[in-house]
DOMINU-831417 format. One record per residue (C-alpha): y, x, z; residue number from 1. Coordinates in nm, 4 decimals. Example, Ala and Ser with C-alpha at 12.3 -4.5 7.8 and 13.67 -1.06 7.14 Angstrom:
REM residues 2
@Y = -0.4500 | X = 1.2300 | Z = 0.7800 | resi = 1;
@Y = -0.1060 | X = 1.3670 | Z = 0.7140 | resi = 2;
***
This chain:
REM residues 228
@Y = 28.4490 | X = -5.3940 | Z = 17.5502 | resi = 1;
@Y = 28.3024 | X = -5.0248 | Z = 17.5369 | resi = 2;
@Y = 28.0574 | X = -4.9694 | Z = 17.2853 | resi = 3;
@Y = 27.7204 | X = -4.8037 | Z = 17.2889 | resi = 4;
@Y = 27.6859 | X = -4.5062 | Z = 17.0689 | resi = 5;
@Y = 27.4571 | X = -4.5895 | Z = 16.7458 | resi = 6;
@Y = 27.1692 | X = -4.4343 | Z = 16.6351 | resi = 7;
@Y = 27.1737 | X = -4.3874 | Z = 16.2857 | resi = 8;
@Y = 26.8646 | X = -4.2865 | Z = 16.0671 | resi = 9;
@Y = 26.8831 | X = -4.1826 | Z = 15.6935 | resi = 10;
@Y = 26.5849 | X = -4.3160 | Z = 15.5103 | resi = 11;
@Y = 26.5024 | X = -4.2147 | Z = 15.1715 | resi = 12;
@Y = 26.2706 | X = -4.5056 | Z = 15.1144 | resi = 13;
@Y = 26.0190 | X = -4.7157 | Z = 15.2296 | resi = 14;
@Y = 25.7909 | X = -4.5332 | Z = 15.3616 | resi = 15;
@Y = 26.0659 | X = -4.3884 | Z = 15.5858 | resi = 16;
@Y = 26.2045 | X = -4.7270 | Z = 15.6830 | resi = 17;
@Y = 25.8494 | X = -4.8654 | Z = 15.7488 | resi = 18;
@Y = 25.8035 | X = -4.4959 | Z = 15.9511 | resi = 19;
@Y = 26.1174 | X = -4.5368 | Z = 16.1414 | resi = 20;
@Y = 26.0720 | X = -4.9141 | Z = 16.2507 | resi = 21;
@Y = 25.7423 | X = -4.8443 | Z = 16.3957 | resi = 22;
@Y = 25.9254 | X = -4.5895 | Z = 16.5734 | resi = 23;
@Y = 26.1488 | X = -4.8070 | Z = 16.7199 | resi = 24;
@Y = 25.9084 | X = -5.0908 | Z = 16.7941 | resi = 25;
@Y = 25.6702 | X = -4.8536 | Z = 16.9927 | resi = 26;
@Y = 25.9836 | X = -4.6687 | Z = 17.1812 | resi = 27;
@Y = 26.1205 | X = -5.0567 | Z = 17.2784 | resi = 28;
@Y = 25.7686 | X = -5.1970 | Z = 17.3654 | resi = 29;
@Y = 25.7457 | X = -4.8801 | Z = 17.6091 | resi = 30;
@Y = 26.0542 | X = -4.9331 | Z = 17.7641 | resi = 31;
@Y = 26.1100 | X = -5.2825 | Z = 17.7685 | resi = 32;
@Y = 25.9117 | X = -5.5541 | Z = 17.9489 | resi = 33;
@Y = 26.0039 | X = -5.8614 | Z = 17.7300 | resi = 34;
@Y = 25.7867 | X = -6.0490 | Z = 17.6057 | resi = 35;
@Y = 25.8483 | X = -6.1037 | Z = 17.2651 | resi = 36;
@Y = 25.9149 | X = -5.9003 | Z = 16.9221 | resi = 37;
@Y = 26.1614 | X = -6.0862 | Z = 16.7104 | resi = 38;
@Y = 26.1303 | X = -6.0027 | Z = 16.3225 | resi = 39;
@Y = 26.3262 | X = -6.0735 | Z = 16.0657 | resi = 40;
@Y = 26.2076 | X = -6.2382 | Z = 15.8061 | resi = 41;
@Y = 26.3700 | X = -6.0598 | Z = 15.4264 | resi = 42;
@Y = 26.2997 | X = -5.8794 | Z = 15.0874 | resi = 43;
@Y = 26.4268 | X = -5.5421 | Z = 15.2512 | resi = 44;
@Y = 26.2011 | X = -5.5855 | Z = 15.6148 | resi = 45;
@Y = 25.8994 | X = -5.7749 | Z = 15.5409 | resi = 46;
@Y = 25.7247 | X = -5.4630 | Z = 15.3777 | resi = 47;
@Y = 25.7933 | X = -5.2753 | Z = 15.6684 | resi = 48;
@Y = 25.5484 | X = -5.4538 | Z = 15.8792 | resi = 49;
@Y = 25.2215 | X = -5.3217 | Z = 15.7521 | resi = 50;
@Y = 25.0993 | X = -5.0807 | Z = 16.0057 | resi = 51;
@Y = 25.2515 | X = -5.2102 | Z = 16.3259 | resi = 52;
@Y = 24.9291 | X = -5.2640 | Z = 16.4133 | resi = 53;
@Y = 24.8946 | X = -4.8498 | Z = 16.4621 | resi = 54;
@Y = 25.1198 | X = -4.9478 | Z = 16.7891 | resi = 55;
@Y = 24.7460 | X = -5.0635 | Z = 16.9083 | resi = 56;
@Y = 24.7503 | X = -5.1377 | Z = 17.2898 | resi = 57;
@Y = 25.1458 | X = -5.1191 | Z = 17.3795 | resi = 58;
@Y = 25.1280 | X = -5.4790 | Z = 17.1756 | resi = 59;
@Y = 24.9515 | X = -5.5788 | Z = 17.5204 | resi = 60;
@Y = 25.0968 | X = -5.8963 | Z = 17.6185 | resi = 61;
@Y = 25.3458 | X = -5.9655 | Z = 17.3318 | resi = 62;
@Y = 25.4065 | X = -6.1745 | Z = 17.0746 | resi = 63;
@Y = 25.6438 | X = -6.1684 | Z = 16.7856 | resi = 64;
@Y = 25.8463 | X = -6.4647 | Z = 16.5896 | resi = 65;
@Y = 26.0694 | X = -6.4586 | Z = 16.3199 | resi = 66;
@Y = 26.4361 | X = -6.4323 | Z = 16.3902 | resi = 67;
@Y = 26.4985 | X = -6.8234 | Z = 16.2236 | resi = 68;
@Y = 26.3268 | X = -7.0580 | Z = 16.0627 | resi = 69;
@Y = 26.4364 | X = -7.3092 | Z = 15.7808 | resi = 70;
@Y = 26.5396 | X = -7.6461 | Z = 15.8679 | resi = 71;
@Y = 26.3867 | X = -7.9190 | Z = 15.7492 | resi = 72;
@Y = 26.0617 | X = -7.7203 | Z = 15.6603 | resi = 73;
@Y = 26.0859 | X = -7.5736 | Z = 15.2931 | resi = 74;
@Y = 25.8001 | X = -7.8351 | Z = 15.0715 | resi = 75;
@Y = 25.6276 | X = -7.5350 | Z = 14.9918 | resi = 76;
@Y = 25.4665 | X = -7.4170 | Z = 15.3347 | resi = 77;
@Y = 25.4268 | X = -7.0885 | Z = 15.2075 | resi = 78;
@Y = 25.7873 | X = -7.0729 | Z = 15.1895 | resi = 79;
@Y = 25.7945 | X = -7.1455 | Z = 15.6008 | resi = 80;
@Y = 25.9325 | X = -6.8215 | Z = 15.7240 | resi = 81;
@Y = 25.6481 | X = -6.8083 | Z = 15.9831 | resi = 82;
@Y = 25.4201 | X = -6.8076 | Z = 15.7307 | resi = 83;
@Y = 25.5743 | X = -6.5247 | Z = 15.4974 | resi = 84;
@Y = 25.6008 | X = -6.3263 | Z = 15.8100 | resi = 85;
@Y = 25.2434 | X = -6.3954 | Z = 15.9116 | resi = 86;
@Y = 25.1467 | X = -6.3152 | Z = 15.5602 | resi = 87;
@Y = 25.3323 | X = -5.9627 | Z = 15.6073 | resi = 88;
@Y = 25.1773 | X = -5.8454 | Z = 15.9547 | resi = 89;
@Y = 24.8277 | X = -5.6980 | Z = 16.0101 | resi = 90;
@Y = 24.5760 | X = -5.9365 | Z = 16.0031 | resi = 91;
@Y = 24.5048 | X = -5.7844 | Z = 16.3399 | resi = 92;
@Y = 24.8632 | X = -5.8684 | Z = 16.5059 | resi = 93;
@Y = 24.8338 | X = -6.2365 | Z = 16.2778 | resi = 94;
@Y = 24.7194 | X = -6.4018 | Z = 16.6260 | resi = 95;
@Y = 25.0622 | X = -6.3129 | Z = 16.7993 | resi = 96;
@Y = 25.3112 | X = -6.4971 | Z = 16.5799 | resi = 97;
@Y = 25.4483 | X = -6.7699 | Z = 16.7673 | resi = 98;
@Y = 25.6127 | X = -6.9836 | Z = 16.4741 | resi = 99;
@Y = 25.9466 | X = -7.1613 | Z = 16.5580 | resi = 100;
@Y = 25.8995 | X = -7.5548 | Z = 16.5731 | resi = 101;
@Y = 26.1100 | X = -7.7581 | Z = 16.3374 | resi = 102;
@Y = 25.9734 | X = -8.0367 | Z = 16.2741 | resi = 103;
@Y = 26.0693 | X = -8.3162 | Z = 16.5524 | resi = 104;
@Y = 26.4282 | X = -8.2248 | Z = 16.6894 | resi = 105;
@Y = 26.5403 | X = -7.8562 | Z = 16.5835 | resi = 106;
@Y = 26.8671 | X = -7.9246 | Z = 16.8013 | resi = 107;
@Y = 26.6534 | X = -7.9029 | Z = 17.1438 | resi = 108;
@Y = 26.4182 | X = -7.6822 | Z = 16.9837 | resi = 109;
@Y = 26.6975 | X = -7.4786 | Z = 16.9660 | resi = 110;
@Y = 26.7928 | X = -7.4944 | Z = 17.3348 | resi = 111;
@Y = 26.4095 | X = -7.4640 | Z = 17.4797 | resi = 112;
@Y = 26.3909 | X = -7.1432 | Z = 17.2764 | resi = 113;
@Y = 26.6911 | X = -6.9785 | Z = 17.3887 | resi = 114;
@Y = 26.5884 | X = -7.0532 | Z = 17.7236 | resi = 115;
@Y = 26.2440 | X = -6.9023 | Z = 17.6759 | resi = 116;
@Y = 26.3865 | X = -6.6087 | Z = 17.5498 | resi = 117;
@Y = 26.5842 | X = -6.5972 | Z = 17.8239 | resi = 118;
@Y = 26.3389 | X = -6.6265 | Z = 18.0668 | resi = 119;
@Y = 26.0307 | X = -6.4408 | Z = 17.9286 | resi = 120;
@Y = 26.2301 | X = -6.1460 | Z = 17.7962 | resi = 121;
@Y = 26.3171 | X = -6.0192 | Z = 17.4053 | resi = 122;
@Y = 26.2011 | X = -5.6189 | Z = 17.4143 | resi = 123;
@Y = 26.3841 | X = -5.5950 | Z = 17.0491 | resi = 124;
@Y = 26.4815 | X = -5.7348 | Z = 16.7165 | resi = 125;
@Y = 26.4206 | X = -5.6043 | Z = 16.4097 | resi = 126;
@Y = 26.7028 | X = -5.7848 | Z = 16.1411 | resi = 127;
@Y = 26.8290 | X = -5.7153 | Z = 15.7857 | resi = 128;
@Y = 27.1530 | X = -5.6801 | Z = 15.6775 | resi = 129;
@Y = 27.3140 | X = -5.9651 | Z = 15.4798 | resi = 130;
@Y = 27.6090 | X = -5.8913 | Z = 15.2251 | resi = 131;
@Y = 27.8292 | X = -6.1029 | Z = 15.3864 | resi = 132;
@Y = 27.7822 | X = -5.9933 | Z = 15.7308 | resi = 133;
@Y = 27.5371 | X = -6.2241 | Z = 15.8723 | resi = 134;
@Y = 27.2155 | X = -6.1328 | Z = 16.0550 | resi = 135;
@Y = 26.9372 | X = -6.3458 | Z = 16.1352 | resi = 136;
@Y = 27.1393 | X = -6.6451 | Z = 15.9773 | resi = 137;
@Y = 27.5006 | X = -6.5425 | Z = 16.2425 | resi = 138;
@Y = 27.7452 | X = -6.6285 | Z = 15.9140 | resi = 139;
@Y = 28.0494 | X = -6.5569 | Z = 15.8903 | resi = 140;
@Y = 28.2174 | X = -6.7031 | Z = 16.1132 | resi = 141;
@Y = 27.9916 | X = -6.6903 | Z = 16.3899 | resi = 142;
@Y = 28.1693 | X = -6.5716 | Z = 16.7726 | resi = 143;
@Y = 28.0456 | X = -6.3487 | Z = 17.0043 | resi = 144;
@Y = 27.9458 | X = -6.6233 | Z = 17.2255 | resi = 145;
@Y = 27.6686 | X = -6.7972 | Z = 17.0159 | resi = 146;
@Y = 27.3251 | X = -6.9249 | Z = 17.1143 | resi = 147;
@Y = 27.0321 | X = -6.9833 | Z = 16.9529 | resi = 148;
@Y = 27.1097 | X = -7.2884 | Z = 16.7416 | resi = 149;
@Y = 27.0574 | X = -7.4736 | Z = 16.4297 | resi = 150;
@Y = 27.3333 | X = -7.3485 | Z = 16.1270 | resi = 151;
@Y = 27.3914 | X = -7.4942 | Z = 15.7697 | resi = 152;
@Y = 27.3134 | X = -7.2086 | Z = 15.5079 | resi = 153;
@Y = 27.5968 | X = -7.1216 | Z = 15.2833 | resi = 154;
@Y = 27.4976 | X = -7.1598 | Z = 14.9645 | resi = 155;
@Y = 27.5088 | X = -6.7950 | Z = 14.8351 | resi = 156;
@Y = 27.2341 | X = -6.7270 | Z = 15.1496 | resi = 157;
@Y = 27.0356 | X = -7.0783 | Z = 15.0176 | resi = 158;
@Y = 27.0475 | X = -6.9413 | Z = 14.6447 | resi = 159;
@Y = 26.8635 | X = -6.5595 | Z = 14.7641 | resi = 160;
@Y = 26.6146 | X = -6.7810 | Z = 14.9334 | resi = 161;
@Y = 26.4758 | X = -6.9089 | Z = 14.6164 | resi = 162;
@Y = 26.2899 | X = -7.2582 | Z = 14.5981 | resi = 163;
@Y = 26.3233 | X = -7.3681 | Z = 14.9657 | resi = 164;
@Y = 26.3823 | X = -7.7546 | Z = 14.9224 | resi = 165;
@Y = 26.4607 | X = -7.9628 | Z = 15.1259 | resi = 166;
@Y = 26.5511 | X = -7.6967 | Z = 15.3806 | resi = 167;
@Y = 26.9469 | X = -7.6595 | Z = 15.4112 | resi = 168;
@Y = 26.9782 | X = -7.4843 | Z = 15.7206 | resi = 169;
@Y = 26.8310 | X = -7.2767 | Z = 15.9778 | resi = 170;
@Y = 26.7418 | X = -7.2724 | Z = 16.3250 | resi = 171;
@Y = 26.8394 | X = -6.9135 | Z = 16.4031 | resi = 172;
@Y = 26.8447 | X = -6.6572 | Z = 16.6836 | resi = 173;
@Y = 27.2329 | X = -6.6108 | Z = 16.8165 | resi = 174;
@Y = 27.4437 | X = -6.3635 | Z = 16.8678 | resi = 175;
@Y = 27.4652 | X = -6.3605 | Z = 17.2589 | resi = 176;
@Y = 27.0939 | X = -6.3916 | Z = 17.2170 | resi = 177;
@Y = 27.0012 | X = -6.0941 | Z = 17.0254 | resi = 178;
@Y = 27.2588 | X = -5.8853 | Z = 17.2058 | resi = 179;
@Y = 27.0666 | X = -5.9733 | Z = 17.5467 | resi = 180;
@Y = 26.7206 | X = -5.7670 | Z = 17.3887 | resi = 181;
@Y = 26.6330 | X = -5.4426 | Z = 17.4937 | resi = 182;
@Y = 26.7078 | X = -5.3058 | Z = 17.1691 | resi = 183;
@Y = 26.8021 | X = -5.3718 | Z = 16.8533 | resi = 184;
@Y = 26.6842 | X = -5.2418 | Z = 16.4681 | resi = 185;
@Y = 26.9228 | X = -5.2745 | Z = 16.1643 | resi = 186;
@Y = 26.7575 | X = -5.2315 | Z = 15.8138 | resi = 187;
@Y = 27.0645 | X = -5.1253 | Z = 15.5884 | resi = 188;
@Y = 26.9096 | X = -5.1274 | Z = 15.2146 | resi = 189;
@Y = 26.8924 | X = -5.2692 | Z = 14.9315 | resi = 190;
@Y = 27.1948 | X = -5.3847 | Z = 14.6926 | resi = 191;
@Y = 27.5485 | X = -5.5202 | Z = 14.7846 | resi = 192;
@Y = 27.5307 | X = -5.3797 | Z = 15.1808 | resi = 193;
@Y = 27.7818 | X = -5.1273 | Z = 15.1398 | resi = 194;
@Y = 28.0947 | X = -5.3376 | Z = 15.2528 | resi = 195;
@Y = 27.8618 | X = -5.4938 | Z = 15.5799 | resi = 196;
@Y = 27.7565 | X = -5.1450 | Z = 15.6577 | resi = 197;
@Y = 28.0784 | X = -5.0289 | Z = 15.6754 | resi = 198;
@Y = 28.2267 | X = -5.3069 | Z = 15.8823 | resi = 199;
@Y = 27.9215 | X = -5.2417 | Z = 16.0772 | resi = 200;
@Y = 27.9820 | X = -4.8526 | Z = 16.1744 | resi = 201;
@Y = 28.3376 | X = -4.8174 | Z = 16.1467 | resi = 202;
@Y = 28.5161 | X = -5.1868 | Z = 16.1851 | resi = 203;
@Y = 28.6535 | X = -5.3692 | Z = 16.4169 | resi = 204;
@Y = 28.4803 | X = -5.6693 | Z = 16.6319 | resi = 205;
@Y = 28.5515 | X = -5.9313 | Z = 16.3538 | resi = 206;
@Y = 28.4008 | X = -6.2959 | Z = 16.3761 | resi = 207;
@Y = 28.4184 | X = -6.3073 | Z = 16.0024 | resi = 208;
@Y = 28.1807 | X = -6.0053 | Z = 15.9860 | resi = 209;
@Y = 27.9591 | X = -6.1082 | Z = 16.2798 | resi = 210;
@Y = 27.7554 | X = -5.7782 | Z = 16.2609 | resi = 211;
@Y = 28.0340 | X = -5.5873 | Z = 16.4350 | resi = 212;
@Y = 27.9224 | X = -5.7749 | Z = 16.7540 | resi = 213;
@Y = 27.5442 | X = -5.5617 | Z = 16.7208 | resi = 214;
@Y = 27.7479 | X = -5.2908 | Z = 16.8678 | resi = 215;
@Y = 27.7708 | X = -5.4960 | Z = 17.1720 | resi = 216;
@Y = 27.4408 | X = -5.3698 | Z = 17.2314 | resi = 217;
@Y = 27.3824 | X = -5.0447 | Z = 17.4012 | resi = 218;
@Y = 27.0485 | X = -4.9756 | Z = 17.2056 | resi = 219;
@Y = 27.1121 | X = -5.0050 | Z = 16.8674 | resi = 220;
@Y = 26.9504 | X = -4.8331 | Z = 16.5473 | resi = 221;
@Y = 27.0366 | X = -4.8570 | Z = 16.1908 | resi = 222;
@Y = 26.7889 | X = -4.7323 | Z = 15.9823 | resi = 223;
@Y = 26.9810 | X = -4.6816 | Z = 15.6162 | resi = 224;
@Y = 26.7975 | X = -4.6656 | Z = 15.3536 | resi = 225;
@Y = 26.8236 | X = -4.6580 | Z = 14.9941 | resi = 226;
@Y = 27.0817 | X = -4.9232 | Z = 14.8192 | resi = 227;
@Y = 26.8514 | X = -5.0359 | Z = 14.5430 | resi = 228;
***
């Protein structure tokens, strides 16, 4: 399938990654009608949140979620990744987080939001860049054809989430689904990325490195920042 040509940005920290995703948020809201913002939820994107709010009225009618959501809900519901993404955005942008449900039957919770997102429109995603390949929680080996769906976590992605009992898996935004949005951010920093970033520019459409299907997408950015 022919590839779109990627934009990549060299960032030389955070205040350049944080810079270049509000870039990218405002440019998609503008040209996109979708409803929603998807965001991922990480160490290396979370502090990149803090002024979105400087977007101001192009926010007009949207709402943002986080790209998955632990299933069951971690104890701790500070741990929820609603609520660490709430915790990250302006207080002023707090009211349009639409947390992902959980709690009664994650399966069809799964299908209704796939659907919605479907229907109502994703303008863009903003996701991180796992070590193994994954985004959102699309682990390796995850085909082209995936929907939004509940996954078991591997258990090196369950040990970098820290104290998330009982939570063992994830309802999380597919591949097919992500790839339908209007455009699509990468955040390549922070340690052990090298090997997924280069898959990611230079290999070949791989299942077992399922961010080789982002390219799939005729908008995408990755922003690269430092690897530490």
């Amino acid at each position: 399938m022919a590839m779109g040509a990627i934009r990549q940005v060299a960032c030389s920290d955070r205040v350049a990654l944080e810079r270049e995703t509000n870039r990218f948020i405002g440019e998609a809201l503008a040209a996109h009608p979708g409803r929603f913002v998807a965001l991922a939820v990480g160490d290396s994107t979370l502090p990149l949140y803090a002024h979105l709010d400087e977007l101001g009225s192009r926010w007009a009618g949207r709402n943002i979620l986080p790209v998955d959501e632990l299933v069951p809900p971690p104890a701790d519901p500070e741990r929820r990744f609603a609520a660490r993404l709430a915790a990250a955005l302006p207080e002023a942008l707090r009211p349009r987080l639409v947390p992902i449900e959980v709690e009664d039957d994650p399966e069809l919770q799964a299908i209704s939001l796939d659907a919605r997102l479907r229907a109502e429109g994703l303008a863009a995603v903003v996701l991180g860049l796992g070590p193994d390949g994954h985004f959102a929680f699309n682990q390796p080996p995850t085909p082209v054809d995936a929907r939004t769906r509940v996954v078991p976590l591997a258990a090196d992605n369950l040990i970098r989430l820290g104290d998330v009992g009982p939570s063992h898996s994830a309802l999380t935004l597919g591949v097919s689904t992500v790839l339908a949005a209007g455009s699509v951010l990468v955040i390549a920093a922070g340690p052990g990325k090298v090997a997924a970033l280069d898959h990611l520019l230079n290999g070949l459409e791989d299942p077992a490195w399922p961010v080789t299907w982002l390219r799939r997408n005729p908008r995408l950015t990755v922003a690269i920042g430092p690897p530490t």
